[in-house]
Residue frames as qw, qx, qy, qz and C-alpha x, y, z in Angstrom:
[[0.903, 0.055, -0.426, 0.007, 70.00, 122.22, 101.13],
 [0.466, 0.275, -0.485, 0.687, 72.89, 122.98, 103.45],
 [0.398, -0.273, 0.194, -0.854, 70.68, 125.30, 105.59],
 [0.756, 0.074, -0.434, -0.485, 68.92, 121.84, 105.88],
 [0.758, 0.177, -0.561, 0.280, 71.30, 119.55, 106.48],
 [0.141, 0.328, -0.492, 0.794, 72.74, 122.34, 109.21],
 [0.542, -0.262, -0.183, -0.777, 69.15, 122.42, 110.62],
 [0.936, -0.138, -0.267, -0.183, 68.88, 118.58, 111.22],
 [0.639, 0.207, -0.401, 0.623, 72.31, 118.13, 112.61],
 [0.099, -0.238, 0.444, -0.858, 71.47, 121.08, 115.51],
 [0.735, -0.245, -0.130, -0.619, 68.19, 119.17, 115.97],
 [0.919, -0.024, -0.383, 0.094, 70.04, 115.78, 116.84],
 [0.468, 0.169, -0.531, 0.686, 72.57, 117.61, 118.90],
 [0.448, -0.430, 0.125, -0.774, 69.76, 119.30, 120.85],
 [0.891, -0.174, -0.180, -0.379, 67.95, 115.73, 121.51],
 [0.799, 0.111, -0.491, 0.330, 71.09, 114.41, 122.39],
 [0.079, 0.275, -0.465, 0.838, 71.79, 116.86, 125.36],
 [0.717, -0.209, 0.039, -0.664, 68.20, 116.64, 126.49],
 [0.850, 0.034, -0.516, -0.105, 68.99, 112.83, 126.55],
 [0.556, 0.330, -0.483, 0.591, 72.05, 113.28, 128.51],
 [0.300, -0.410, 0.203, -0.837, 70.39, 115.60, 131.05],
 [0.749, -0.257, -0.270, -0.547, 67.90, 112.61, 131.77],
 [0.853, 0.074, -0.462, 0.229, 70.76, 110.12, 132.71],
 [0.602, -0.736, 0.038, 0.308, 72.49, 110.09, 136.15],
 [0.259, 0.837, -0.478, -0.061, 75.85, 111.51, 135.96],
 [0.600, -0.360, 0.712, 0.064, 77.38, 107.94, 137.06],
 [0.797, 0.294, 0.515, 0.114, 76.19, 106.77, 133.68],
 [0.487, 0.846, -0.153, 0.153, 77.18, 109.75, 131.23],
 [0.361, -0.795, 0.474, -0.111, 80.38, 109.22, 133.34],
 [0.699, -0.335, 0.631, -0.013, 81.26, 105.54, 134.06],
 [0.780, 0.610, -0.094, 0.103, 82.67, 105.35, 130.42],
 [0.368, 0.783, -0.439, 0.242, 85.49, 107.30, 130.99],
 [0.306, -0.561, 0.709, -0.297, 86.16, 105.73, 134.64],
 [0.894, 0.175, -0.112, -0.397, 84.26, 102.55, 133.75],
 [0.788, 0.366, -0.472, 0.152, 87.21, 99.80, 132.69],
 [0.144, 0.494, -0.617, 0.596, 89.57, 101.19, 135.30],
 [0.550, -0.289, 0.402, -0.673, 86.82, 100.62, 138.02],
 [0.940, 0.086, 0.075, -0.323, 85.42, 97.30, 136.98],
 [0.567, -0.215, 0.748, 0.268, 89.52, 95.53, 136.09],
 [0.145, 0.352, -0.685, -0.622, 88.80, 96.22, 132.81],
 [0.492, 0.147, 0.853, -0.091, 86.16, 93.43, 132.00],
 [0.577, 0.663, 0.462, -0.119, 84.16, 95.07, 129.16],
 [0.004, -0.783, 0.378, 0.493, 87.18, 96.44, 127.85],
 [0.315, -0.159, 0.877, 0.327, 88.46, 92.95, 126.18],
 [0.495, 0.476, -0.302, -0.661, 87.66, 93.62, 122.41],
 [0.813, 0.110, 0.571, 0.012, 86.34, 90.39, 120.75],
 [0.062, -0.298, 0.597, 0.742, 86.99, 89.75, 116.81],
 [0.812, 0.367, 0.111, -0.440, 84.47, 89.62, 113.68],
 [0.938, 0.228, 0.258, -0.031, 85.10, 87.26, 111.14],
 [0.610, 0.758, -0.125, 0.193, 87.61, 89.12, 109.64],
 [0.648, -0.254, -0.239, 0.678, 89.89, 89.57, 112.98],
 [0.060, -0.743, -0.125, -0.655, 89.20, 92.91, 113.40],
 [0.258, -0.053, -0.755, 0.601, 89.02, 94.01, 116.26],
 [0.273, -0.608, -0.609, -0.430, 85.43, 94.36, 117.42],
 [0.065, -0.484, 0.368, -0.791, 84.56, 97.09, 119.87],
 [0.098, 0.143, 0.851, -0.496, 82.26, 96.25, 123.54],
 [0.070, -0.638, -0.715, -0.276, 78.58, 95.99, 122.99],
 [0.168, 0.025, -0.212, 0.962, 76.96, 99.25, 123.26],
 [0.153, 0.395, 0.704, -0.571, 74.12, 100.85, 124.53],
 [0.452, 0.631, 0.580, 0.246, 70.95, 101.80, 123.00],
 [0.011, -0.975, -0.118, 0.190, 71.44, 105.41, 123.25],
 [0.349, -0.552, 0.491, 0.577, 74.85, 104.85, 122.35],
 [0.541, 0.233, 0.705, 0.395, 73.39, 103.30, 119.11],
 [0.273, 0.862, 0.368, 0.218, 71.12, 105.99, 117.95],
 [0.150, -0.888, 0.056, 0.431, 73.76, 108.40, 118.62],
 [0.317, -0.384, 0.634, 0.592, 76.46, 107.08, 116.95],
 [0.356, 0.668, 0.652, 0.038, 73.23, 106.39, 114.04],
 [0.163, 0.958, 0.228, -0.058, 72.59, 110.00, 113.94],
 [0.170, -0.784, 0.373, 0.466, 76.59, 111.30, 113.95],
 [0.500, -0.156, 0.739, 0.423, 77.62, 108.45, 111.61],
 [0.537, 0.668, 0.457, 0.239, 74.97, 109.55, 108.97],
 [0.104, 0.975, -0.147, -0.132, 76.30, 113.12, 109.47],
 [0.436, -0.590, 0.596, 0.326, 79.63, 111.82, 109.38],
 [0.685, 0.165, 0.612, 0.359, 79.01, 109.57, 105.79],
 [0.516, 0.807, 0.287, -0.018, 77.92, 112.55, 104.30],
 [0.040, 0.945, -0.304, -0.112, 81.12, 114.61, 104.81],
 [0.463, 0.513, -0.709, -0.141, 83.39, 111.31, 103.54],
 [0.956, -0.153, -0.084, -0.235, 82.74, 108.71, 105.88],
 [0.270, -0.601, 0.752, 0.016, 85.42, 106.14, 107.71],
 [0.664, 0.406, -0.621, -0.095, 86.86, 102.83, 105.83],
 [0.606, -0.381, 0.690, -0.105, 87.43, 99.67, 107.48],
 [0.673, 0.514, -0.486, -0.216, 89.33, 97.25, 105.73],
 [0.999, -0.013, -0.032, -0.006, 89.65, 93.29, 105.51],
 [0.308, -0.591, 0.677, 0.313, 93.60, 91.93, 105.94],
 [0.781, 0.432, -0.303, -0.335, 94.62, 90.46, 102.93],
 [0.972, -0.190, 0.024, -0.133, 95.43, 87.46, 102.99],
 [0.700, 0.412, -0.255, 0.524, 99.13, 87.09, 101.23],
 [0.052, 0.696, -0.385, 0.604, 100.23, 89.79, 104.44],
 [0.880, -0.241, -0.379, -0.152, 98.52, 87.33, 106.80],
 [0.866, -0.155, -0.207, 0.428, 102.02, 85.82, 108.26],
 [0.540, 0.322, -0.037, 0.776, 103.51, 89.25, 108.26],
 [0.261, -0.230, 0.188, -0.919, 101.02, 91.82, 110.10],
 [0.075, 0.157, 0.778, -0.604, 98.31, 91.62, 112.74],
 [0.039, -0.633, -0.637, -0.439, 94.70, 91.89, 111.86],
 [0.215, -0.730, -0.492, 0.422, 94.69, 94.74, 114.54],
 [0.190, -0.405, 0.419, 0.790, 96.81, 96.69, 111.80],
 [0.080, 0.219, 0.785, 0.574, 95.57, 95.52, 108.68],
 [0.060, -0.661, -0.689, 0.291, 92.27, 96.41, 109.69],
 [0.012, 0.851, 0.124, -0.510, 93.34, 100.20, 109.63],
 [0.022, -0.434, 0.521, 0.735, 95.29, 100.18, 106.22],
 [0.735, 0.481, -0.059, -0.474, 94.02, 99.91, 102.53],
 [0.988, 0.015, 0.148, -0.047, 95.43, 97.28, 100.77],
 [0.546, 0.721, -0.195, 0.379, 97.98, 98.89, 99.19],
 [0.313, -0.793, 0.208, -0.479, 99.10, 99.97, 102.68],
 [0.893, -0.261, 0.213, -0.298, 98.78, 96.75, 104.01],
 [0.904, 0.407, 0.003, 0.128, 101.50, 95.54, 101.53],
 [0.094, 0.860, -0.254, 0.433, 103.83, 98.54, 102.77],
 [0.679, -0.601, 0.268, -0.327, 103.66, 97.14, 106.21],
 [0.984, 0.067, 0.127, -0.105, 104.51, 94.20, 105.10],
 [0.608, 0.598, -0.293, 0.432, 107.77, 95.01, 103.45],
 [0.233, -0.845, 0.302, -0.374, 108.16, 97.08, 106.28],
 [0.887, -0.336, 0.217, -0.232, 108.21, 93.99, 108.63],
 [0.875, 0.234, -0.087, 0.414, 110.77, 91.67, 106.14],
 [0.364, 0.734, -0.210, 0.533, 112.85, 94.75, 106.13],
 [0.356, -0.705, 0.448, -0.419, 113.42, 95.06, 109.75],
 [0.897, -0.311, 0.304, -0.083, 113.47, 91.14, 110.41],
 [0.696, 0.661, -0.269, -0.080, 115.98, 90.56, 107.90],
 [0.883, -0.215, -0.192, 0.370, 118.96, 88.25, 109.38],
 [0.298, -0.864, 0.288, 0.285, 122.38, 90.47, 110.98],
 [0.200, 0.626, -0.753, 0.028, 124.38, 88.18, 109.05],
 [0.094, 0.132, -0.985, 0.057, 124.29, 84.91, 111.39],
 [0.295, -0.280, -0.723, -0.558, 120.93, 84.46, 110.31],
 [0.210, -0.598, -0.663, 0.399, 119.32, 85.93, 113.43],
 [0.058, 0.857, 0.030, 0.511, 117.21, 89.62, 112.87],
 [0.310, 0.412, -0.304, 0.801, 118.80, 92.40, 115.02],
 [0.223, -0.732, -0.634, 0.111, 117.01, 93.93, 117.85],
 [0.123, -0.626, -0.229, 0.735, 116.53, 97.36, 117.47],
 [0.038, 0.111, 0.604, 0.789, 116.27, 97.19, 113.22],
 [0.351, 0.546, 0.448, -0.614, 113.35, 99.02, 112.06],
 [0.275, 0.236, 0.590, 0.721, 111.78, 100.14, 108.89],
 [0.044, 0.472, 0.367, -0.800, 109.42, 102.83, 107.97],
 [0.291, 0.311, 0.773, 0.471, 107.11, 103.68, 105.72],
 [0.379, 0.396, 0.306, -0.778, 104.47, 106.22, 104.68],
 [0.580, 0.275, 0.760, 0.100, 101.74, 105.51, 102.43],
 [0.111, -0.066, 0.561, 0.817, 101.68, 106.07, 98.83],
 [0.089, -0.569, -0.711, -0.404, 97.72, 106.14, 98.84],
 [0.459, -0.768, -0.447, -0.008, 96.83, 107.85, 101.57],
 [0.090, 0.792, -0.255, 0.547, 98.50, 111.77, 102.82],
 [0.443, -0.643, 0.370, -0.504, 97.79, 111.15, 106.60],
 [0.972, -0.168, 0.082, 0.141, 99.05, 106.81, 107.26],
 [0.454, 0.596, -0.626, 0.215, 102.35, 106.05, 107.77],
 [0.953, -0.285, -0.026, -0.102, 104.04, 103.18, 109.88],
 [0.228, 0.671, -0.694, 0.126, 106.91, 101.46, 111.25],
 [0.906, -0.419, -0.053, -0.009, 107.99, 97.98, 112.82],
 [0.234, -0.709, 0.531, -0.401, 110.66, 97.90, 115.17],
 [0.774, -0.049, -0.631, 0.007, 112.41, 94.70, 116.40],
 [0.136, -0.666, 0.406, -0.611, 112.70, 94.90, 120.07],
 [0.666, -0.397, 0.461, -0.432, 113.04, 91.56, 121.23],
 [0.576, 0.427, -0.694, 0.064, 115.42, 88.38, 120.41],
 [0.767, -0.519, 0.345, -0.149, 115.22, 84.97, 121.82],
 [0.306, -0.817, 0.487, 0.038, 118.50, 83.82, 121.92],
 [0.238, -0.097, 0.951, -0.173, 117.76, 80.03, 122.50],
 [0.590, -0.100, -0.570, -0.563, 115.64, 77.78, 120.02],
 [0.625, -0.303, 0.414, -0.589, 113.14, 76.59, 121.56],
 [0.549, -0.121, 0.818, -0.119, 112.10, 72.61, 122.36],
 [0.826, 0.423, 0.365, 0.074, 110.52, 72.45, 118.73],
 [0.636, -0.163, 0.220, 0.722, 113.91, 74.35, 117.33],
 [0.204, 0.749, 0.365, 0.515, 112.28, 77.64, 116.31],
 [0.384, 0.022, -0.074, 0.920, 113.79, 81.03, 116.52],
 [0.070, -0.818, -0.570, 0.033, 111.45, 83.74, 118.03],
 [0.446, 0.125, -0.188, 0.866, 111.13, 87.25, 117.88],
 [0.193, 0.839, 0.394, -0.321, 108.76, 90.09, 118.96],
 [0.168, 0.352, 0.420, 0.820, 108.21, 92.65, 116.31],
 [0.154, 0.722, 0.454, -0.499, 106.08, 96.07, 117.50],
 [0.162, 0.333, 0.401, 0.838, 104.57, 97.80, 114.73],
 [0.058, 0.537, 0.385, -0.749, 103.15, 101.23, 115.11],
 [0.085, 0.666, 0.622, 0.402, 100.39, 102.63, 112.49],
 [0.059, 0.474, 0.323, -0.817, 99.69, 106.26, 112.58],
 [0.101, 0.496, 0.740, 0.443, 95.88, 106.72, 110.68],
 [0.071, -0.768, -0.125, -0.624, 94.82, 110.72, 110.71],
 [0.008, 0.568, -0.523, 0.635, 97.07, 111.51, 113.59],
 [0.849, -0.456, 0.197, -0.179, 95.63, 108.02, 115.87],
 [0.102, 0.513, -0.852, 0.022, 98.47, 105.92, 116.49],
 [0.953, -0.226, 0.059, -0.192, 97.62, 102.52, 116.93],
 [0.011, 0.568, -0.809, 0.152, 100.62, 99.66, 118.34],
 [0.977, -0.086, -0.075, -0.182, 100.57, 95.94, 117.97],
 [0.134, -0.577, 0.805, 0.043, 103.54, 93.66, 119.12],
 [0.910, 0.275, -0.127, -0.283, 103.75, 90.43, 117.32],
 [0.717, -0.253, 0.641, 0.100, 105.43, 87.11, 118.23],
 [0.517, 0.673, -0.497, -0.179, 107.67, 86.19, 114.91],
 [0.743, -0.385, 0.548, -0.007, 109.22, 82.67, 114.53],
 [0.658, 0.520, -0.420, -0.347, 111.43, 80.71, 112.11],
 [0.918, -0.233, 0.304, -0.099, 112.82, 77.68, 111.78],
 [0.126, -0.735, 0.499, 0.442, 116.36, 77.29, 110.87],
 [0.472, -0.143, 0.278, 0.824, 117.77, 77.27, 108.19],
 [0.111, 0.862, 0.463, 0.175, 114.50, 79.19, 106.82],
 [0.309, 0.113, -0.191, 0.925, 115.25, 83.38, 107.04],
 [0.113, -0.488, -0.305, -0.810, 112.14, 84.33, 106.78],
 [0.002, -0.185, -0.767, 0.615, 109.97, 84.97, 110.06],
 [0.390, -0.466, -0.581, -0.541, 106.26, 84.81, 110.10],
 [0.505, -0.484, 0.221, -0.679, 103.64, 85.64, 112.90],
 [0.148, 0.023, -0.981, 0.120, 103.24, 82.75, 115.24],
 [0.562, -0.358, -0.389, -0.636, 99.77, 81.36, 115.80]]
C-alpha cells in the first residue's frame, strides 16, 4: 500500500517536471518576479463569503498540480481553513481568524481587549501588547500590539487606534493592522468598518 502510494506520488512528480520542461522559462518564472513587474495587479487578494482572504485566480496547470499535491497532502493530515466567528467579529480581522480554530480565535480576542485596555484616562497605551499561545494547537501563537494613538476625536467624536496583530501558524507568520475606534465614554474599542 505505501509502496503504492510512494509509486503514484513519483509518477505525478515526474509529469510535473516534464510539464515544466514544456513551458518557457518566462512563465515557470514570472511568478516569482511577476507582481513586482506588473505594480502588483494580480497580487490584490479578493474575499469569499466568509472574508477570507481569497488567493489570485490560477492557472490550469497550476490547478492539477496543486490537485495532485493537495490529495497527497490530505492523506498525510491535510490543511484547515476556518470561518471567523462571529462574537470576535469587532475584535480581529478575517485575515486572522481565517488562520485560527475557534478556540484560538477567542484567544486573539482577549488578546486584543488586553492590550487596548484604557492607561487610566480612558485612552489605550501605545506600545501595550498581549500574547498568547494556543491551548489547542502546539505550533499557533499570537500577539497584538498597540502602535498607534490618535490623540484628537475625530468630527463624529470617536477615539481611534491602530492595533497590529501578528499570528504565527506552523512557523508562517502572518500580520494584520486594524483601525480600532470608540466612542467616549464607552472603553471598549472595536474594529472600524
Amino acid at each position: 500500500m505505501i509502496a503504492g502510494r510512494l509509486k503514484s506520488i513519483g509518477l505525478a512528480a515526474a509529469v510535473l517536471a516534464l510539464a515544466g520542461l514544456a513551458v518557457p522559462a518566462q512563465a515557470q518564472f514570472g511568478g516569482i518576479l511577476g507582481g513586482a513587474i506588473r505594480g502588483g495587479a494580480n497580487a490584490a487578494a479578493t474575499t469569499d463569503s466568509n472574508g477570507c482572504p481569497k488567493g489570485r485566480k490560477r492557472s490550469s496547470g497550476s490547478r492539477i498540480a496543486g490537485g495532485i499535491l493537495g490529495g497527497a497532502a490530505s492523506g498525510a493530515g491535510g490543511v484547515f481553513s476556518y470561518v471567523p466567528v462571529a462574537q470576535f467579529t469587532d475584535q480581529i480581522s478575517a485575515s486572522i481568524a481565517c488562520k485560527l480554530d475557534p478556540a484560538e480565535q477567542e484567544q486573539a480576542a482577549n488578546a486584543t481587549l488586553t492590550a487596548t485596555r484604557s492607561d487610566g484616562s480612558g485612552e489605550a497605551e501605545v506600545g501595550s501588547a498581549s500574547e498568547w499561545t494556543s491551548n489547542t494547537r502546539a505550533d499557533v501563537s499570537g500577539s497584538s500590539t498597540v502602535v498607534a494613538r490618535n490623540d484628537v476625536a475625530d468630527s463624529d467624536g470617536l477615539q481611534c487606534i491602530t492595533v497590529s496583530d501578528v499570528i504565527i501558524v506552523k512557523g508562517e507568520e502572518t500580520k494584520a493592522d486594524k483601525r480600532m475606534c470608540r466612542r467616549p465614554p464607552a472603553a471598549r474599542y472595536a474594529i472600524a468598518v
